[in-house]
DSSP file (Angstrom, degrees, kcal/mol; ACC not computed):
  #  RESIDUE AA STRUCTURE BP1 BP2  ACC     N-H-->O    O-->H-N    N-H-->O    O-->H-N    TCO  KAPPA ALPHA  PHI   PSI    X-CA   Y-CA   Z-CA
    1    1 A X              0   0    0      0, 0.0    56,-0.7     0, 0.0    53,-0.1   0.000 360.0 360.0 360.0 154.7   91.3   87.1  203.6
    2    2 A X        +     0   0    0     51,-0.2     2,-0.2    30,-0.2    60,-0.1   0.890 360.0  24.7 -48.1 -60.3   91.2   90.5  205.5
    3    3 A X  S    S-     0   0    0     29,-0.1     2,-0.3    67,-0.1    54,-0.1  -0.485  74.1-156.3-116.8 157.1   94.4   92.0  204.5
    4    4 A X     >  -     0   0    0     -2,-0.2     4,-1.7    53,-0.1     3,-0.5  -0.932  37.0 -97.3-139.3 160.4   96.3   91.2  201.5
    5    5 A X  H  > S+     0   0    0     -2,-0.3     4,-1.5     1,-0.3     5,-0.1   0.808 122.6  50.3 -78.6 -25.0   99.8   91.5  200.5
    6    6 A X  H  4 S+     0   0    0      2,-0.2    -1,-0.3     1,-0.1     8,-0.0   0.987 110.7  48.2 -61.7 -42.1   99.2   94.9  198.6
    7    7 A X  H >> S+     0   0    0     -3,-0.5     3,-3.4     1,-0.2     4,-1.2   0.959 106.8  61.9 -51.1 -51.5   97.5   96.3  201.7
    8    8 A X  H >< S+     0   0    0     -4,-1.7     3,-4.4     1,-0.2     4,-0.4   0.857 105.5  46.9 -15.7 -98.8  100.6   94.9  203.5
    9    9 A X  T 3< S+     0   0    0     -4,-1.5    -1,-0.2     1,-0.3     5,-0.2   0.221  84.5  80.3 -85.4  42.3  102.9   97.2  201.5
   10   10 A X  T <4 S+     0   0    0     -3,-3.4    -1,-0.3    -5,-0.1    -2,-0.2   0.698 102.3  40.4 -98.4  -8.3  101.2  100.1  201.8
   11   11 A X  S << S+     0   0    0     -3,-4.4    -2,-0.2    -4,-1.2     2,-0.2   0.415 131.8  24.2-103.6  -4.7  102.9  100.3  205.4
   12   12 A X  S    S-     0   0    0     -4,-0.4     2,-0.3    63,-0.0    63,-0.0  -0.923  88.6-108.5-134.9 173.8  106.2   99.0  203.9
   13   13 A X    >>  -     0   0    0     -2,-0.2     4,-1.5     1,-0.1     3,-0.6  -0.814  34.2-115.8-100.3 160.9  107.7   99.0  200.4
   14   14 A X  H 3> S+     0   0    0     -2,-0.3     4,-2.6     1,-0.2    -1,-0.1   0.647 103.7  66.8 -79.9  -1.0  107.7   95.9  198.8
   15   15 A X  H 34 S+     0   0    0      1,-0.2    -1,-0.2     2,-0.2    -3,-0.0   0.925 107.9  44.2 -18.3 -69.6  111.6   95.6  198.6
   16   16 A X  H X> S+     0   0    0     -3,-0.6     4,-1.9     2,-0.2     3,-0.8   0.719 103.2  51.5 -74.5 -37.3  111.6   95.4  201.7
   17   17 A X  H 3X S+     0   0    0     -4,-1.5     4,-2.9     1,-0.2     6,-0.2   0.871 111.1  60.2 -74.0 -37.0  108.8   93.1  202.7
   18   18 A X  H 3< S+     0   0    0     -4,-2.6    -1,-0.2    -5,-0.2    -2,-0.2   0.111 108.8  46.1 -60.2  15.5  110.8   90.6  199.8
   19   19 A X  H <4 S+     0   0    0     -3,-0.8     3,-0.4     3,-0.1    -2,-0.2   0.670 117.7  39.7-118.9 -58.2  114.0   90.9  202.0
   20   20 A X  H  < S+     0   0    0     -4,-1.9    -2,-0.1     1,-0.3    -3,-0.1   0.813 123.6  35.4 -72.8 -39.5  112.3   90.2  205.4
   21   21 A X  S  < S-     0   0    0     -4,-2.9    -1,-0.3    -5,-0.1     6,-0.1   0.486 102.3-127.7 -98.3  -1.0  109.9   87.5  204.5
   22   22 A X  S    S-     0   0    0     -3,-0.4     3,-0.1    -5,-0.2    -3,-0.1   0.923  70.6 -67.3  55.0  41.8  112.9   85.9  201.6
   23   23 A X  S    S+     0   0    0      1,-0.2     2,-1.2    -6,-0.2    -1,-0.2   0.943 100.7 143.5  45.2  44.4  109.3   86.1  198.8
   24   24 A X    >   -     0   0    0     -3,-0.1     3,-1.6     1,-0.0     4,-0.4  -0.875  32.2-176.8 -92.7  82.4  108.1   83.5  201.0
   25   25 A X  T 3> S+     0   0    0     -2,-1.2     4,-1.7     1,-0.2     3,-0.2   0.662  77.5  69.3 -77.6   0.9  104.5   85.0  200.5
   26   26 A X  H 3> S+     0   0    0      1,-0.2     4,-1.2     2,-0.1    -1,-0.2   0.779  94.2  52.1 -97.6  -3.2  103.3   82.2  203.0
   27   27 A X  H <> S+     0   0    0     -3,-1.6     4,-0.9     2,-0.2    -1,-0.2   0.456 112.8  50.6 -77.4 -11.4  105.3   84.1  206.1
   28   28 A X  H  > S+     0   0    0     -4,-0.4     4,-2.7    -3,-0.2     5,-0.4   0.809 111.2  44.4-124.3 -63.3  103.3   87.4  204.9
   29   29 A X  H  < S+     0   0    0     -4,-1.7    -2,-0.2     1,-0.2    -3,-0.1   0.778 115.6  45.1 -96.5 -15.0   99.9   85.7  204.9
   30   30 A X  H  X>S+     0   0    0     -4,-1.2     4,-2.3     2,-0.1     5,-0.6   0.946 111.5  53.9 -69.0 -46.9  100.4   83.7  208.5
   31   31 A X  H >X5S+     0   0    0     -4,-0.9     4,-3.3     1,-0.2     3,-0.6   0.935 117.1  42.5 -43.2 -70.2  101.9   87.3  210.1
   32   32 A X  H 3X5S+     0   0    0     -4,-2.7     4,-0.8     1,-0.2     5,-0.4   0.826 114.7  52.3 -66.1   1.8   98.2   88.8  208.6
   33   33 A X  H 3>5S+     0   0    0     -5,-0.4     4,-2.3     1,-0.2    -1,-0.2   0.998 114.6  32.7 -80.4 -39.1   96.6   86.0  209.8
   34   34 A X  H <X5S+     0   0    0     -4,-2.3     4,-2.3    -3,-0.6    -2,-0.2   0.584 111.6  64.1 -64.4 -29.4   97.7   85.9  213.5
   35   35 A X  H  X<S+     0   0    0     -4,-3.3     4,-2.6    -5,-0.6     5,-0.2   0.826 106.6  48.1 -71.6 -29.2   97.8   90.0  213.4
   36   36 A X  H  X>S+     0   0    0     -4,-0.8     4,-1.7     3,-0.1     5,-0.6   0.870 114.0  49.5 -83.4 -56.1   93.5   89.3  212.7
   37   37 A X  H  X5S+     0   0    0     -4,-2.3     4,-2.5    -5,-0.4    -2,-0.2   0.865 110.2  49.2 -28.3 -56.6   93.6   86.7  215.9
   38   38 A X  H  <5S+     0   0    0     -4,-2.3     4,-0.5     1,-0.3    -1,-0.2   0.895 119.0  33.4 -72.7 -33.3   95.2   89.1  217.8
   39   39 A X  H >X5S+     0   0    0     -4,-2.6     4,-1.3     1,-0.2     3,-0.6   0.849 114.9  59.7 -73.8 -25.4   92.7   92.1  217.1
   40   40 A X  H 3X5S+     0   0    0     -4,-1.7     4,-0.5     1,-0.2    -2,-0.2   0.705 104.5  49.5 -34.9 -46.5   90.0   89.7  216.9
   41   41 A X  H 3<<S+     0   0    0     -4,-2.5    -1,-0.2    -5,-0.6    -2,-0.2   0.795 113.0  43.4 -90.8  12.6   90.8   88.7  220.6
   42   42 A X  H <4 S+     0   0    0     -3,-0.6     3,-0.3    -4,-0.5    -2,-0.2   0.674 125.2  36.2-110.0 -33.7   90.9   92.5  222.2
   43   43 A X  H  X S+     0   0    0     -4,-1.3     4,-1.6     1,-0.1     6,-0.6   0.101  91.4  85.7-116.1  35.3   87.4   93.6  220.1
   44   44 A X  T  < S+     0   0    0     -4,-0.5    -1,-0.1     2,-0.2     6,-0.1   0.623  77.9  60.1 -93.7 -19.8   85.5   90.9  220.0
   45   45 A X  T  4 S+     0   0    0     -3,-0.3    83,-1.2     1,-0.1    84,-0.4   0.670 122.9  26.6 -85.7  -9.4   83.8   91.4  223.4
   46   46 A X  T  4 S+     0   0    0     81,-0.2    72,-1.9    82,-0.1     2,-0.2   0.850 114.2  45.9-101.6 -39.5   82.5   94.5  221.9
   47   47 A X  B  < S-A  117   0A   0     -4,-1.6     2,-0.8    70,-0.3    70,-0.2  -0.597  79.2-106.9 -98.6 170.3   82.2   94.6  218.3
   48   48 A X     >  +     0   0    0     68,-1.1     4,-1.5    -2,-0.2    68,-0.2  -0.631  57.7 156.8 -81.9  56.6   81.0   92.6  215.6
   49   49 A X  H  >  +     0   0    0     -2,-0.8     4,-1.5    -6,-0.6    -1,-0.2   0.540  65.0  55.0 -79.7  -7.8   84.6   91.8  214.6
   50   50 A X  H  4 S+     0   0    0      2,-0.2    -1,-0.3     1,-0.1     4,-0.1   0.663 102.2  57.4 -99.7 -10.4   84.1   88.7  212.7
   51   51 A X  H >> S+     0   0    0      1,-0.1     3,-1.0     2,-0.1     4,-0.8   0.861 112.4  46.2 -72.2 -20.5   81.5   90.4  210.5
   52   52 A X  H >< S+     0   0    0     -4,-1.5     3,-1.2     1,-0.2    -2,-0.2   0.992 106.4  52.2 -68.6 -46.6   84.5   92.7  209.7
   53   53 A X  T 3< S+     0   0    0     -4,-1.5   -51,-0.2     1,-0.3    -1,-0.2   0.099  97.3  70.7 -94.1  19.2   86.9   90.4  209.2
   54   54 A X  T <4 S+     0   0    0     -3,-1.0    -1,-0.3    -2,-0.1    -2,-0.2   0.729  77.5  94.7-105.0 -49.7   84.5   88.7  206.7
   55   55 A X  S << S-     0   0    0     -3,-1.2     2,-0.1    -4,-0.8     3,-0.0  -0.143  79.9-106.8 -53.3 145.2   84.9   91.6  204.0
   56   56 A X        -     0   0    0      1,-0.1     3,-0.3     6,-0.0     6,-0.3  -0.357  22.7-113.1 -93.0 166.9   87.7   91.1  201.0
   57   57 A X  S    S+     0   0    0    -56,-0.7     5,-0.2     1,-0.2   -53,-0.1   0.967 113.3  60.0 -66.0 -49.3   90.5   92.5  200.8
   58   58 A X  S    S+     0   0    0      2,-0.1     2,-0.6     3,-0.0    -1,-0.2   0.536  83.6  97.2 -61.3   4.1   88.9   94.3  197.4
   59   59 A X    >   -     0   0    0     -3,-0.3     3,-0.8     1,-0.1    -4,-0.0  -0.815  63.0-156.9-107.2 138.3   86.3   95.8  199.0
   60   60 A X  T 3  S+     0   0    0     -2,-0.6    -1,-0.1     1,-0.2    -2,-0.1   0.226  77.1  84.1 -91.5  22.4   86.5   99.3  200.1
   61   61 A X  T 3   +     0   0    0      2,-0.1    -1,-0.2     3,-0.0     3,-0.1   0.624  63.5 123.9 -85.8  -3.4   83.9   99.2  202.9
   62   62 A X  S <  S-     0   0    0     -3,-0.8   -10,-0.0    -6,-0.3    -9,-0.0  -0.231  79.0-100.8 -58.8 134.8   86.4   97.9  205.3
   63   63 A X     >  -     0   0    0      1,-0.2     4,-0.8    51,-0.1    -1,-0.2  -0.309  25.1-153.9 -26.9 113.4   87.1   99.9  208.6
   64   64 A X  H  > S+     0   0    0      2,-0.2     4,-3.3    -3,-0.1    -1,-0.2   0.781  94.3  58.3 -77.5 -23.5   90.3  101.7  207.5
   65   65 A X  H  > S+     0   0    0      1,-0.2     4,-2.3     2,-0.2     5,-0.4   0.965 108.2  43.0 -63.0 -54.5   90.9  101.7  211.8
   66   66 A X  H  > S+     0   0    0      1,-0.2     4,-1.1     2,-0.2     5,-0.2   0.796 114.2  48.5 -81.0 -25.3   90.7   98.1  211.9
   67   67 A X  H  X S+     0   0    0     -4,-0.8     4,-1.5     3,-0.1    -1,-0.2   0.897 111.0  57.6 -95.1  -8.6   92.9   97.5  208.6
   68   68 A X  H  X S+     0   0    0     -4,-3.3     4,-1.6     2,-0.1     3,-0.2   0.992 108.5  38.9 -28.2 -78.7   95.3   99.8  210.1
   69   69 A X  H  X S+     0   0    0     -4,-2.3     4,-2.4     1,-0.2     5,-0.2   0.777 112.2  60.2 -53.0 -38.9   95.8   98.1  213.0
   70   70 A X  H  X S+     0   0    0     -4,-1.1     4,-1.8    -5,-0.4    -1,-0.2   0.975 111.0  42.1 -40.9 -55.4   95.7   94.7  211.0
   71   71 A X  H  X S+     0   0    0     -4,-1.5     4,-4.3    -5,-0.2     5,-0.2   0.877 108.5  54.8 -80.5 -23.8   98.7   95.8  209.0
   72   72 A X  H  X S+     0   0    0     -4,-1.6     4,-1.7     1,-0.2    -1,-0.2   0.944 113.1  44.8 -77.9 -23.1  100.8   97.3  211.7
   73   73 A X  H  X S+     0   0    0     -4,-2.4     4,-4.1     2,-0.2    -1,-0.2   0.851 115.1  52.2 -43.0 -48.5  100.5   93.9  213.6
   74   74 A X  H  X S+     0   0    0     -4,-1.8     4,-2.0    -5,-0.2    -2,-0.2   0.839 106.4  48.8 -76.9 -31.4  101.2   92.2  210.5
   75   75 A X  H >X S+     0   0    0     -4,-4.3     3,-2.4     2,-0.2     4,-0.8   0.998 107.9  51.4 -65.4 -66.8  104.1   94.0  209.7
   76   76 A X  H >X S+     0   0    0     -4,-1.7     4,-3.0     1,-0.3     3,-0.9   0.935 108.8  62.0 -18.1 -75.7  105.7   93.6  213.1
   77   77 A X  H 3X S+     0   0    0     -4,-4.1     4,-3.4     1,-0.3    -1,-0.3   0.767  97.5  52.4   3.2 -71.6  104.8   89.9  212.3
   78   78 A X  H <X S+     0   0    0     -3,-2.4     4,-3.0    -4,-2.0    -1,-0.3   0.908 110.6  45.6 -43.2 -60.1  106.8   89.8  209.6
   79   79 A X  H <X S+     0   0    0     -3,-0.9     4,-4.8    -4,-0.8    -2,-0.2   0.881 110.8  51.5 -31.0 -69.1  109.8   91.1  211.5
   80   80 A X  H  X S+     0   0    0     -4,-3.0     4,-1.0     1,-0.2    -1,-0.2   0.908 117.4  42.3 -49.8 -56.9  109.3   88.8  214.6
   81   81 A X  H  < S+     0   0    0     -4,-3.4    -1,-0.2    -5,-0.3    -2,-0.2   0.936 136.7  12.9 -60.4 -55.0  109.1   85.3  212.0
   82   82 A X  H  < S+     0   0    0     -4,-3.0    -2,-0.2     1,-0.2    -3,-0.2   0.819 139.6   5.7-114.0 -20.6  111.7   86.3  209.7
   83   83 A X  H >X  +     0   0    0     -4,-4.8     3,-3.4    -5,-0.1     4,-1.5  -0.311  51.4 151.9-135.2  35.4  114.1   89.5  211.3
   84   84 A X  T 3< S+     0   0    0     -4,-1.0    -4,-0.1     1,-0.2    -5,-0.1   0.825  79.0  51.3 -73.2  -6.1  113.3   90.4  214.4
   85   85 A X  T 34 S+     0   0    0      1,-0.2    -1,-0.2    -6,-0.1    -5,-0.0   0.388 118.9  47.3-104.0   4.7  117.3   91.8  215.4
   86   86 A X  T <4 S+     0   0    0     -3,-3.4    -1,-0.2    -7,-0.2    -2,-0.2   0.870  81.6 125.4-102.6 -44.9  116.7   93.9  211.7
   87   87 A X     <  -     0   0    0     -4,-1.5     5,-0.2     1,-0.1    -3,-0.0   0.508  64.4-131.6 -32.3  92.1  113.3   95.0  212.9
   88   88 A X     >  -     0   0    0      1,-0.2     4,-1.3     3,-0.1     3,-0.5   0.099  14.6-119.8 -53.8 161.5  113.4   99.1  212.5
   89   89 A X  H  > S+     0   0    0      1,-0.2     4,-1.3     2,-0.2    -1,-0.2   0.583 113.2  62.8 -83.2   1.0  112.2  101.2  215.8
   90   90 A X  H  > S+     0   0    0      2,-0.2     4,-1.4     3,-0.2     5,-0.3   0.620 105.8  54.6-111.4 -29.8  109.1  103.2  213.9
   91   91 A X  H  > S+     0   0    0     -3,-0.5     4,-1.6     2,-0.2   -15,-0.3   0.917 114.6  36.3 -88.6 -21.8  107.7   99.1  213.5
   92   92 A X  H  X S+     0   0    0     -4,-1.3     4,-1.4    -5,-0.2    -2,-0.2   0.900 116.4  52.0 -54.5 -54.5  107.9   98.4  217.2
   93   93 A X  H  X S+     0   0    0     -4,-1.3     4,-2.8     1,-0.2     5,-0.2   0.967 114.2  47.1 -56.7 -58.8  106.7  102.0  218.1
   94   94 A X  H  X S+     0   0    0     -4,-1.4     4,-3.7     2,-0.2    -1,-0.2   0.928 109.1  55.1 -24.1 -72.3  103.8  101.3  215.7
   95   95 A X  H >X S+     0   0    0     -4,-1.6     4,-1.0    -5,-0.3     3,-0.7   0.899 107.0  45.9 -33.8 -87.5  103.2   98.0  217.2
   96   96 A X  H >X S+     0   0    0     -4,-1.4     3,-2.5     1,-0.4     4,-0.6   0.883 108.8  59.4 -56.8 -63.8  102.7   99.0  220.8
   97   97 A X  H >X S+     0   0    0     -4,-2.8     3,-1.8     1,-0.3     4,-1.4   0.757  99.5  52.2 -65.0 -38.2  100.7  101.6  219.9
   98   98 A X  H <X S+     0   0    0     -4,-3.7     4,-0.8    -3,-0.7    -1,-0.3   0.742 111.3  43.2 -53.3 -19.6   98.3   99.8  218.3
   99   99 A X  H << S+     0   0    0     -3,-2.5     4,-0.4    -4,-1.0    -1,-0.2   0.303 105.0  63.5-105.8  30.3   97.7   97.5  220.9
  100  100 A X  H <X S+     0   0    0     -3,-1.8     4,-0.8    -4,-0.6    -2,-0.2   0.590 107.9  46.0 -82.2 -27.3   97.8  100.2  223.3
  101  101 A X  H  X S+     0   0    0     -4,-1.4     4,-1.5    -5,-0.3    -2,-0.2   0.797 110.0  51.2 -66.3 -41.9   94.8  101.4  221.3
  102  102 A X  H  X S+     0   0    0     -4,-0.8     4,-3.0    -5,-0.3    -3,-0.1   0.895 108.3  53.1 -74.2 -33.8   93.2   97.9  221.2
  103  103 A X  H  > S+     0   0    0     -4,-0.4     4,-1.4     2,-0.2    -1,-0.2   0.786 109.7  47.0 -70.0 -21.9   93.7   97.9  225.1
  104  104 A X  H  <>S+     0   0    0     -4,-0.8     5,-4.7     2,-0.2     6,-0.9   0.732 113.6  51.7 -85.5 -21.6   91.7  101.6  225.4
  105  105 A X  H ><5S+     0   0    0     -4,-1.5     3,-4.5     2,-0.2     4,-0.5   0.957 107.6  52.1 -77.4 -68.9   89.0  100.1  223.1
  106  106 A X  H 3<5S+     0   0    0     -4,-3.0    -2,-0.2     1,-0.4    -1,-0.1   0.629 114.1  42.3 -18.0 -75.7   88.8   97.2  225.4
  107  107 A X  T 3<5S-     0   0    0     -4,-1.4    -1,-0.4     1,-0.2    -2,-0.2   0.288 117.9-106.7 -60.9 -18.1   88.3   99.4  228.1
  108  108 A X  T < 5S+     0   0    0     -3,-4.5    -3,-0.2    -4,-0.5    -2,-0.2   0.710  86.5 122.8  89.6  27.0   85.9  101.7  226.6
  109  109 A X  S   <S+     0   0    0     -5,-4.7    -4,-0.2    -4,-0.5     2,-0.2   0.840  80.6   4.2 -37.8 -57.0   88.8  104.3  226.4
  110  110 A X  S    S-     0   0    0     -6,-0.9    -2,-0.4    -5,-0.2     2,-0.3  -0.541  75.1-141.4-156.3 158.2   88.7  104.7  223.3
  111  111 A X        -     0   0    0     -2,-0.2     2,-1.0    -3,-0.1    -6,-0.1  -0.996  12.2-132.1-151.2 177.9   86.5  103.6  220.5
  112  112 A X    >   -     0   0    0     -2,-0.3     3,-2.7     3,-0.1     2,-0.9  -0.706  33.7-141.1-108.3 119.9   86.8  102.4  216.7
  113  113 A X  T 3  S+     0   0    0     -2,-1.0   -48,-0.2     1,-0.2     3,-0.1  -0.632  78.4  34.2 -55.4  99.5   84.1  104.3  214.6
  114  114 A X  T 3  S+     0   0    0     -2,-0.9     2,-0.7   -51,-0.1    -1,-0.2  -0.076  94.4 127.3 154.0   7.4   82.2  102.7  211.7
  115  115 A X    <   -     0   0    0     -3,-2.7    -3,-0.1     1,-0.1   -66,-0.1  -0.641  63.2-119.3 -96.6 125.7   82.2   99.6  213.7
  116  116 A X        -     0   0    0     -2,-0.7   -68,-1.1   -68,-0.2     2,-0.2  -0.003  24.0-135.7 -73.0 170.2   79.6   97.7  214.5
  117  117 A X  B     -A   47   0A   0    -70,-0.2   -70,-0.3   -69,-0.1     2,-0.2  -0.644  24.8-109.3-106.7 163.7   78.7   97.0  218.2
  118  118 A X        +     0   0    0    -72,-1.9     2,-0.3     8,-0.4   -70,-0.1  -0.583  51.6 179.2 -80.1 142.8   77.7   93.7  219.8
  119  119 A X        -     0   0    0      6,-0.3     6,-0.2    -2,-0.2     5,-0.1  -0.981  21.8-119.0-146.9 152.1   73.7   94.5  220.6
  120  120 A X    >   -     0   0    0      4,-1.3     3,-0.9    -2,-0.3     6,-0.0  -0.166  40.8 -86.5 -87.6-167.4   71.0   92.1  222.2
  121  121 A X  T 3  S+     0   0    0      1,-0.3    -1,-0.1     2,-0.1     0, 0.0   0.917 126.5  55.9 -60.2 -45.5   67.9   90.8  220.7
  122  122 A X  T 3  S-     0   0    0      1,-0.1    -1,-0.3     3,-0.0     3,-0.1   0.645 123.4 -99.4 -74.9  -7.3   66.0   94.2  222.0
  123  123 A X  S <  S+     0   0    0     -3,-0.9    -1,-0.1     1,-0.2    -2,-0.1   0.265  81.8 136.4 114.5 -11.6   68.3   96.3  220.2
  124  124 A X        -     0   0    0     -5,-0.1    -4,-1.3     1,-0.1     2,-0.7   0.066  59.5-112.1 -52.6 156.2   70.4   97.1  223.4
  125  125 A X        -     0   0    0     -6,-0.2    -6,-0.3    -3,-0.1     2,-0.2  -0.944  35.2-160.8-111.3 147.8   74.3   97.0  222.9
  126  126 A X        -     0   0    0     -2,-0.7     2,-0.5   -80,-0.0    -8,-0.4  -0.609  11.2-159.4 -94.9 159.8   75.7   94.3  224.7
  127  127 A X        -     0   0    0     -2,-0.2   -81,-0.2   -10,-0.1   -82,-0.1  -0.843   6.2-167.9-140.0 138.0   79.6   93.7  225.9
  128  128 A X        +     0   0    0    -83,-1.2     2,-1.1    -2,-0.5   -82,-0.1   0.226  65.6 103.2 -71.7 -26.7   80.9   90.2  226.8
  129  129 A X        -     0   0    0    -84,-0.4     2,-0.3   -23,-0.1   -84,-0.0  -0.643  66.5-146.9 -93.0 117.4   83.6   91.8  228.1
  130  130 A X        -     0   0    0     -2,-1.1     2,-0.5     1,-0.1    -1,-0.0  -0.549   5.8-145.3 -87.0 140.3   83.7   92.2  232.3
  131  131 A X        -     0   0    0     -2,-0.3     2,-0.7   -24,-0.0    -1,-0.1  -0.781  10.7-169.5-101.5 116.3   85.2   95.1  234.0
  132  132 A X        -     0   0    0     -2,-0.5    -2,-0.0     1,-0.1     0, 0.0  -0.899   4.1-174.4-109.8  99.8   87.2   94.3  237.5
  133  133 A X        -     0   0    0     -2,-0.7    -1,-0.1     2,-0.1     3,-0.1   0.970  23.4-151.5 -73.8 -51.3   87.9   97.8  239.2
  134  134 A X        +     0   0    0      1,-0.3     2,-0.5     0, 0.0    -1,-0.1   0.438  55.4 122.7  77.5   4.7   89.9   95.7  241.9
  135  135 A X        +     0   0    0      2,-0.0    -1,-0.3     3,-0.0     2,-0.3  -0.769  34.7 153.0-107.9 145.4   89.1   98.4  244.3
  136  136 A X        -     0   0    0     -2,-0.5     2,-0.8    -3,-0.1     0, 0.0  -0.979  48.0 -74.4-160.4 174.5   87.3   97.2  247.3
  137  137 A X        -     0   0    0     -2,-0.3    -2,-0.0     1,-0.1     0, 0.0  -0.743  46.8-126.5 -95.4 114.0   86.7   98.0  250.9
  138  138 A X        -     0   0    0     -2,-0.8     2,-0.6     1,-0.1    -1,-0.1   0.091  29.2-138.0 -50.1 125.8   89.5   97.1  253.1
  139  139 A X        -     0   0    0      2,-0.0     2,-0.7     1,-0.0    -1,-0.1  -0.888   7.5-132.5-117.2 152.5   88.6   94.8  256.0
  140  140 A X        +     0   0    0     -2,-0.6     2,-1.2     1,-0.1    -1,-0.0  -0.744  21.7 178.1 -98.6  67.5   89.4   94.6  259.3
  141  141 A X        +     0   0    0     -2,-0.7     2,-0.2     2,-0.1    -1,-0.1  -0.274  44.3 111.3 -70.7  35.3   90.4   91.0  260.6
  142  142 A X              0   0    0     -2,-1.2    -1,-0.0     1,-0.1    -2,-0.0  -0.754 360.0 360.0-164.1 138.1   91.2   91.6  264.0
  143  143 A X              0   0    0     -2,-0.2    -1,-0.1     0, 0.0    -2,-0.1   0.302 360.0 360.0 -76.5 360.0   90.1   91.0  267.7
């Protein structure tokens, strides 16, 4: 797995994560699992996010950006499954911002550094991901 329950509480203490989740370590490891779905579905048209998400948790070559965003999801997670009406404001704030980040990578806002990019056969990089401006030229429908 990506994340692991130490990585976990390095964004909480683990007091605390044994209060929320009641040591039910299998509420811990669905929150990180569904927190990699969710970043997995926002960089996936762009990066090579399932080769990231291929690396153990014991290895230090991981994108520290992407196991950021992993944990702060996952923490939230936590919250939603087991507390959300205890759920402190610094894990929400946290939250949206990370997938306000995930949405500016989408969008080619913003991007996550050490990560690889989707590229074609020739070496180009390639996107999946299609851009819809919405803006168009107003037409005129009448006699």
């Amino acid at each position: 797995m990506y994340l692991n329950t130490e990585d976990i509480t390095k964004g909480m203490r683990t007091e605390v994560l044994n209060i929320i989740t009641r040591n039910n370590n299998e509420i811990t490891r669905q929150a990180i699992i569904d927190a990699q779905a969710e970043v997995e579905a926002y960089l996936c048209a762009r990066y090579d996010i399932l080769g990231e998400f291929e690396k153990d948790a014991d290895i230090d070559d991981r994108s520290q950006m992407v196991v950021k965003l992993v944990r702060s999801i996952a923490i939230y997670n936590c919250y939603i499954y087991s507390a959300p009406v205890n759920m402190p404001a610094n894990v929400k704030d946290s939250y949206e911002n990370s997938i306000k980040f995930l949405r500016d990578v989408q969008a080619e806002k913003a991007s996550i550094i050490w990560l690889k990019r989707l590229t074609t056969e020739d070496g180009k990089v390639s996107s999946n991901y299609i851009y819809y401006t919405g803006e168009s030229q107003k037409r005129q429908h009448h006699i």
